[in-house]
Every structure is written in structure tokens, then in C-alpha cells.
C-alpha positions in Angstrom: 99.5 120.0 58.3 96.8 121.3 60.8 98.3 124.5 61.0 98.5 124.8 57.4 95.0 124.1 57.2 93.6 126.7 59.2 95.7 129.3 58.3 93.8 128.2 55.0 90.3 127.9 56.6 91.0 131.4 57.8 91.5 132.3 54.2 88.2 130.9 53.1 86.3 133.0 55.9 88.4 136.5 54.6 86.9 135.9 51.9 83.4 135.3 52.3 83.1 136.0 56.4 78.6 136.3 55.9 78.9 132.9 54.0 81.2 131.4 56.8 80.1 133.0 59.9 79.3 129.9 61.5 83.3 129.2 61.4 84.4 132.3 63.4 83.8 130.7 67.1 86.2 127.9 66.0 88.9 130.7 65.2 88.6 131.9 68.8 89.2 128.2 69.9 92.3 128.1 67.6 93.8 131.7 68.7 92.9 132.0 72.2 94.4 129.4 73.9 97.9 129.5 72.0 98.0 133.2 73.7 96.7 132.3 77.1 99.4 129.2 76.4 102.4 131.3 75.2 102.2 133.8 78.4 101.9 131.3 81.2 104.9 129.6 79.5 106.6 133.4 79.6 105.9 133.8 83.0 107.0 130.7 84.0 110.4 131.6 82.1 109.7 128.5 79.6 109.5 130.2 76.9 111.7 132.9 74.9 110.1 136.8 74.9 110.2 136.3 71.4 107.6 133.7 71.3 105.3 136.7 72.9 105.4 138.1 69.4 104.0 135.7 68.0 101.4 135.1 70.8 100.7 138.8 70.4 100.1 138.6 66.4 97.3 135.7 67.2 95.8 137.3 70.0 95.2 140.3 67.4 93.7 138.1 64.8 91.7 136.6 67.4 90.0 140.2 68.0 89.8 140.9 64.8 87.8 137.6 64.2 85.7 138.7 67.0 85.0 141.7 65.6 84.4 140.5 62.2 81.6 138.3 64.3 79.5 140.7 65.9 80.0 143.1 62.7 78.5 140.2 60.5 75.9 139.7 63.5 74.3 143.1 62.5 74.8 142.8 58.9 72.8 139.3 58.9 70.2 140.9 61.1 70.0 143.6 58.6 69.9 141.5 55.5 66.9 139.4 57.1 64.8 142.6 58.1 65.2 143.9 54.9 64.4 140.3 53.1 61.4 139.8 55.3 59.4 143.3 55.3 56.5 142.0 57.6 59.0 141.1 60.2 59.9 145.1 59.8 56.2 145.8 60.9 55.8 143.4 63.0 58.7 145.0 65.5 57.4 148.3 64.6 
């Protein structure tokens, strides 16, 4: 059931990543380590090339989630510049 669950958590934050940026470091604990785990199985010949596929799909949306972070990173500086105009001169 835990997998189910965060491929649903991962849902939630499509949706809405500004509301749930504060979820996106957990993604990289979810996806990272299944790769890093997947290709020192490989290369110890434990595990089937196929499962590399699957490694290779996380390790994707793992950077994607990372860029989805540092992209939201600028839109949440932008969005409190603009929402706080003395903080604009104040830097100027």
C-alpha cells in the first residue's frame, strides 16, 4: 500500500507543486535510492537489465521533481517580491 500511496502523494504535488513544495525533498528520498539500489544490484548481476528500465523511469521523475523544485524556488521568490513591494526597494 505504500507505493500506492506515493505514487498518489506524487499526484497531489502535480497538481498543486507551489501549494506542496515542502513535499518535493521527500520525492528525492523516495526515487533516489531505488535507482542508486537497482544499479548496484545490476552490476552485481542480481538483478535482471530489465529492472534498469524501471530504475531509469524513477531516476527521471526524480529530476524532474528536482526541477520542478528549484523552478517553484524562483516562482515563490517572485510571488513574495511582488506581494511585499518594500522588500523590492529595500534590495534596490
Amino acid at each position: 500500500f505504500a507505493v500506492l500511496a506515493w505514487q498518489v502523494a506524487f499526484l497531489v504535488i502535480a497538481r498543486d507543486p507551489m501549494r506542496f513544495r515542502s513535499m518535493m525533498p521527500v520525492t528525492f528520498l523516495e526515487k533516489f535510492p531505488y535507482v542508486v539500489g537497482i544499479v548496484v544490484l545490476f552490476l552485481q548481476g542480481r538483478a535482471p537489465s530489465q529492472m534498469l528500465l524501471t530504475g531509469s523511469l524513477d531516476f527521471v521523475l526524480g529530476i524532474l521533481f528536482v526541477a520542478a523544485f528549484i523552478v517553484t524556488r524562483k516562482q515563490t521568490a517572485a510571488q513574495s517580491a511582488s506581494s511585499n513591494p518594500s522588500a523590492v526597494h529595500a534590495n534596490a
